[in-house]
N, C-alpha and C positions, 0 to 999 in steps of 0.2 A: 566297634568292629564294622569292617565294612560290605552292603550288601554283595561284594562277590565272594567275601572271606565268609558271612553268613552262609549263603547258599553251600556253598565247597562245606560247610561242617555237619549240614540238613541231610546233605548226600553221604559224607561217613558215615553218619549213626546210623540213617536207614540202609545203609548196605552193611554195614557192621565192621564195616571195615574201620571205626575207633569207639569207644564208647568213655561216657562221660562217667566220674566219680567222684564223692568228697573230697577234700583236703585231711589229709590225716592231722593230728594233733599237731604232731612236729613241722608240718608244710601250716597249718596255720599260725604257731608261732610264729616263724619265720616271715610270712606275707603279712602280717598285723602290724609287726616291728619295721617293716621298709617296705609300702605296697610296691607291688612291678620293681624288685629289685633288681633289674636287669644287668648293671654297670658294677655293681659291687663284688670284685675282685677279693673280696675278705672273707664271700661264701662259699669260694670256690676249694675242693678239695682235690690234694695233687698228689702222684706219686711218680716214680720214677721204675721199668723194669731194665735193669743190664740183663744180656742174652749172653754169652757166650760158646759158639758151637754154629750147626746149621740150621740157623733161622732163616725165613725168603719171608718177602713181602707178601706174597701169595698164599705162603699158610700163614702166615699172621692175622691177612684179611677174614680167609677162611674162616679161622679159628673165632675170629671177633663177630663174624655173625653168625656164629653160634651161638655164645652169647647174649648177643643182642636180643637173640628167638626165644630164651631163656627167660630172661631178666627182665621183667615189662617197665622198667623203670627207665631203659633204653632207648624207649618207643613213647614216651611223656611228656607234656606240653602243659600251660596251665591255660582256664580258662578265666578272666576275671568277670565277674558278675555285678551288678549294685548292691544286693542281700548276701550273696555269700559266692567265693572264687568256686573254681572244679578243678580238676586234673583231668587231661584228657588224653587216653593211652589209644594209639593205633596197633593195629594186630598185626602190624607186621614193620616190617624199620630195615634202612642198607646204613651196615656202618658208616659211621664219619672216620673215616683212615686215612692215611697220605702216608708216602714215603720219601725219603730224604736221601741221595746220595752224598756225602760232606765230603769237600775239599781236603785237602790235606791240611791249611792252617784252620779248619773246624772242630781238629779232632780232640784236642786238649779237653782236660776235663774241665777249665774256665769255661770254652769254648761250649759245650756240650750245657752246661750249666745255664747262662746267658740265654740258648735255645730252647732250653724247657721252659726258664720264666716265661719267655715270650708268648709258648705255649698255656701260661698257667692263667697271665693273663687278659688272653684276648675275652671278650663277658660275652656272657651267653645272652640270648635272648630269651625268656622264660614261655611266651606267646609263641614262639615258633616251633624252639625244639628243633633238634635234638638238646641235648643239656649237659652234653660230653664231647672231645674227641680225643684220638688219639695219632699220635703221630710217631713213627719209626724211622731212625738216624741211622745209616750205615758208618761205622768210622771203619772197618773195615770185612774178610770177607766174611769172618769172624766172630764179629763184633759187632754188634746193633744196642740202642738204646731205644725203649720203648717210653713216650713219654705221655700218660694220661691223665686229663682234667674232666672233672666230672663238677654237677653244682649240688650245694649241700642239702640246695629241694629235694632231691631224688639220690640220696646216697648219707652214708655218712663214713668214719673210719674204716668200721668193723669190714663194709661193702669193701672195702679196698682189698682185702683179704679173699675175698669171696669173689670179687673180679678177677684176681689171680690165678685164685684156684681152677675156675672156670674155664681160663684161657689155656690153661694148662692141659685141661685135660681135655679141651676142643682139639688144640695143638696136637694134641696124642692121635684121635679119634684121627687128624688129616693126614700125620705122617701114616697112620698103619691104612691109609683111604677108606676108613669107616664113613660112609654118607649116610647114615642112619640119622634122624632128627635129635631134636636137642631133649635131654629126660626133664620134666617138669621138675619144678620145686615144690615140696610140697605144699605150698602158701605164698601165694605169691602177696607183692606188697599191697595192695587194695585188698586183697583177702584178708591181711592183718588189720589194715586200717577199719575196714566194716566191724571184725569183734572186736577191736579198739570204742570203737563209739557206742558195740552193744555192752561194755564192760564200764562204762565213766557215763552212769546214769547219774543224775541230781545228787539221789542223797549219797552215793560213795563219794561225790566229788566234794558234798558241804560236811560230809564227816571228815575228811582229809583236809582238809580246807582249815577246820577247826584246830587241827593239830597245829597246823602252820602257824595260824593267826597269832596262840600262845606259843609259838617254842620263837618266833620273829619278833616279836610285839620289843617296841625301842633299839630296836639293833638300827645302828649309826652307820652311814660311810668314813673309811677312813683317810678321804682328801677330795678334795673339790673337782670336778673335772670341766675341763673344754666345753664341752658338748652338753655340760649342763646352763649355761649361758649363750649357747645359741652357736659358737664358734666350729668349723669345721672340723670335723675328725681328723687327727692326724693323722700319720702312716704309721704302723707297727713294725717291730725291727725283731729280730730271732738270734738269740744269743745260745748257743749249746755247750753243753760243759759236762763230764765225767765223775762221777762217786768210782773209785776204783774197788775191785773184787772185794778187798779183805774188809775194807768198812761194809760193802754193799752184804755181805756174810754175815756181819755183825749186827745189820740191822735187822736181817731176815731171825737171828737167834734173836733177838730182845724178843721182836713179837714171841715170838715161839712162846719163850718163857712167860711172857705174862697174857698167855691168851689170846690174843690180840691178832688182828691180821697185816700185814705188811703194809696195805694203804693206812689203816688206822695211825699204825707206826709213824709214819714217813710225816698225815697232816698232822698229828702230834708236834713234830718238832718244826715242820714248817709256820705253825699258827704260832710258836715261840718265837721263832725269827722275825716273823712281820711282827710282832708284839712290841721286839725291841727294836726294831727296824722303826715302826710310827709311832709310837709310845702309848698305843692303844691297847686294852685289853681286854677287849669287846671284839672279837674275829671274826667275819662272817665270810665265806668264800662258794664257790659255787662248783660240784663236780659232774663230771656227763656218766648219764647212765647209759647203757648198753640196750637195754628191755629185748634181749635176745635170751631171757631165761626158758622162751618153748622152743623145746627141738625143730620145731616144724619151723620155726623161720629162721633157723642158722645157716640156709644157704639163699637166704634169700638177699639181696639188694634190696637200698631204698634209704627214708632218713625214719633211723627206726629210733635212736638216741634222745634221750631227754635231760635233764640237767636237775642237780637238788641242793637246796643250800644246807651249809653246814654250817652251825656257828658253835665257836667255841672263846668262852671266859678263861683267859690265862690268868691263874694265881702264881704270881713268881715265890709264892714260901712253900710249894707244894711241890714234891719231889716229882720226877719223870714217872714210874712207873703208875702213881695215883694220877695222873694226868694223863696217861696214854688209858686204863681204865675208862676214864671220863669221856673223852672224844670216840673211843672204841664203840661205850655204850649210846654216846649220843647219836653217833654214825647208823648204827645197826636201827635206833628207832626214826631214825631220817627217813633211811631210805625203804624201809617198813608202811611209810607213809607218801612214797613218792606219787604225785600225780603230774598231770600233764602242765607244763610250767607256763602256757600261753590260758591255763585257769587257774593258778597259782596267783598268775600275778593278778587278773580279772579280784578274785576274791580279797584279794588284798589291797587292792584300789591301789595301785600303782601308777602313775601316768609313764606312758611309752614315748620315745624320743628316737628318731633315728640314730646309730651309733653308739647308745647308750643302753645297758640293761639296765632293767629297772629293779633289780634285788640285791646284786649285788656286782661288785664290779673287780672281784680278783678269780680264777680260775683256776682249780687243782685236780691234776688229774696223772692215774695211773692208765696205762694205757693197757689192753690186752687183747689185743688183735690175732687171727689163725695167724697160722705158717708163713712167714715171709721169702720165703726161697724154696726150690727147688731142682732135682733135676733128672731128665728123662734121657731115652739113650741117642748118643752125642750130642747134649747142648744141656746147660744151666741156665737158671733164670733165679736174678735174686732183686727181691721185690724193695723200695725204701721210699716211705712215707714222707714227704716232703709238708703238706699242711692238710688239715682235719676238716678244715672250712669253719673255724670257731670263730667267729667275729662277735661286736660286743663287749668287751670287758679290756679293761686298762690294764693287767697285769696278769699273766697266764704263767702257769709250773707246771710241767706236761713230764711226765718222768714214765719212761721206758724200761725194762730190763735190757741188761747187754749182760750175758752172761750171768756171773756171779756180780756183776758192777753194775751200775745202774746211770740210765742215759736221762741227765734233767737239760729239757730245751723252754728257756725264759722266752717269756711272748712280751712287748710292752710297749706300751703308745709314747713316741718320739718327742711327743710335745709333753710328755707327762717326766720321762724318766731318762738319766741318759747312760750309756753304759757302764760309766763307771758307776752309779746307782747299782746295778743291775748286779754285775759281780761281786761289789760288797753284801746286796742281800745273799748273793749266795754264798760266800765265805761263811757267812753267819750262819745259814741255815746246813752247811758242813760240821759246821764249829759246833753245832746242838747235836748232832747227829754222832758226831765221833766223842765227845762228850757223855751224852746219856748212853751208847754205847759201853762205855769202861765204869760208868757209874749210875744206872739206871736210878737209884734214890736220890742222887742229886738236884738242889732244890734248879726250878725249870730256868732262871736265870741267871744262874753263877755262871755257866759256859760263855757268857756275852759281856758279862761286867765289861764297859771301858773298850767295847770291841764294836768300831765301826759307826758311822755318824746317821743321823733318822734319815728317811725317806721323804 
């Protein structure tokens, strides 16, 4: 840092105007695994708002720094140290906004699409901050597209939700010309991170740790990667694909009937597919936790999400319904046991690699995010998650509800896997699905006999 950058941070803290704070669990994973990630476009987490109605740049702005006043995760910069990084929040912040008026051949939804990547990936600077912006597309008078990036330091999914909602009702507060200040949350995100660190004292963390050790002990990768040889990470490529209603119905009755919850269901028959898909029957996969189970920080922002591995032994002479049992019960005492996964991996002696997680390297995840739409009077806004900021892992299944259907979007590194890859695991992982479906005791891999070549 340099003496005039020093001086300028001597003067915040003593006028108060920012003060320094830890790294919460998930900010230090994160800075462990790639220090000064600055450039990596893979943390960054995107979404898209359409507006339809009377939106203006000027209550949009408005509305955003309300927000901003809100959300101290807005207002966030990191500090790096020799012993240990800080986060360093200023008490006040003016959004990062712009507005766009688009030409006529801009308006097309390619056109529209092209302009948000660009948005998605210009990299933030972690040292300076801010660690978001937003930017608003007019295609007409009408019509606006709201397009915001945020980094996965200071936010994760669920915040996309919560951003939303926020802007929403900022937006309300400027149409009816409410100038009242912004209502706190009640916990802001340093507030959680402090009983975070008072709650993961030594021995909770070596009693959990314990669990790990034996429920991991011998579990395998299931194919060599790039990046475990030193070679550059590839690019990752997003492939999206449909379970239509009546299967997605059917899967939601199997749980029902045997107990079971709908994510249990779903890796159930995904951990069959990769089984017959690598010929492996040793599964180990990786899913992100929420850790939004205290009220008090459901409206908060921040990267609050942590990850827990799940491994499951497919026995192919064991019917579905004793095998969705099996991973139900393994699920529930997982995540019974979840800790912070940047001392997961610590306890487990892992070594860390840019690019590569060190536990496991497939990703399964049900998503469950607030309300993604709305609408207030004259104008809609309907919110759609573009990427979570999940970097890390060679093969992601990220499965949404749509309705009674269910929305699966395949994550996969270019240099590992190619699309036709990509869709055959997924026939397969349909093919178990509508399968154990119509015959829940059927042994787990008669649905696959002869169907589809390995990974």
């Amino acid at each position: 840092m340099s003496e005039d950058k020093r001086a300028r941070l001597k003067e915040w803290l003593a006028s108060g105007e920012a003060r320094l704070e830890p790294l919460t669990f998930p900010q230090r994973e994160l800075w462990e695994a790639a220090p000064l990630p600055v450039t990596d476009v893979s943390n960054h987490i995107c979404t898209t708002i359409h507006a339809r109605g009377a939106l203006t740049p000027e209550g949009a702005e408005a509305a955003l720094q309300k927000v901003v006043d809100r959300q101290e995760v807005f207002r966030l910069s990191f500090l790096p140290g020799k012993e240990r990084s800080m986060q360093m929040i200023r008490s006040t912040g003016k959004p990062v906004f712009s507005f766009r008026e688009l030409p006529a051949g801009q308006r097309e939804p390619e056109a529209i699409e092209e302009l948000a990547r660009e948005v998605f990936r210009q990299p933030f600077d972690l040292l300076r901050g801010p660690l978001y912006r937003v930017e608003m597309f007019r295609r007409g008078a009408d019509d606006h597209v709201l397009v915001f990036a945020i980094h996965h330091a200071i936010a994760d999914g669920w915040s996309l939700g919560v951003f939303f909602q926020d802007l929403v009702a900022a937006y309300i507060d400027w149409m009816r010309g409410d100038s009242n200040g912004h209502r706190p949350v009640p916990l802001s995100y340093s507030q959680w991170g402090a009983a975070e660190r008072a709650f993961w004292q030594p021995a909770e963390l070596e009693r959990r740790a314990t669990f790990w050790k034996s429920a991991l002990a011998g579990a395998r990768r299931l194919w060599d990667s790039p990046a475990e040889h030193g070679e550059t990470e590839g690019e990752r490529e997003r492939w999206v694909s449909l379970v239509p209603p009546d299967l997605g119905r059917a899967v939601r009755e199997l749980a029902r009937q045997n107990g079971a919850t709908l994510f249990s269901t779903l890796l159930a028959a995904f951990q069959i597919a990769l089984s017959e898909s690598t010929g492996a029957d040793d599964i180990l996969v990786g899913t992100p936790v929420a850790n939004r189970g205290r009220q008090a920080v459901r409206e908060t922002m921040g990267s609050f999400a942590g990850v827990v591995p799940l491994r499951g032994r497919v026995e192919h002479g064991r019917n579905f319904s004793d095998t969705l049992r099996t991973v139900h019960q393994a699920t529930v005492d997982s995540f019974a046991n979840a800790m912070p996964f940047a001392e997961l991996v610590r306890a487990l002696g892992k070594p860390v690699s840019p690019g590569r997680n060190p536990v496991f390297e497939i990703r399964f995840a049900l998503q469950n995010h607030p309300a993604a739409d709305a609408a207030v009077p004259s104008l809609s806004l309907q919110l759609r998650i573009r990427s979570t900021g999940t970097a890390r892992f060679d093969l992601g299944c990220e499965i949404n509800e749509d309705g009674d259907g269910l929305e699966v979007a395949w994550l996969f590194r270019r240099d590992l896997f190619g699309i036709a890859d990509i869709r055959k695991l997924g026939d397969l992982y349909y093919a178990v699905l509508a399968s154990v479906c119509r015959s829940p005791v059927t042994r787990a891999a008669a649905p696959l006999e002869g169907c589809g070549s390995k990974l």
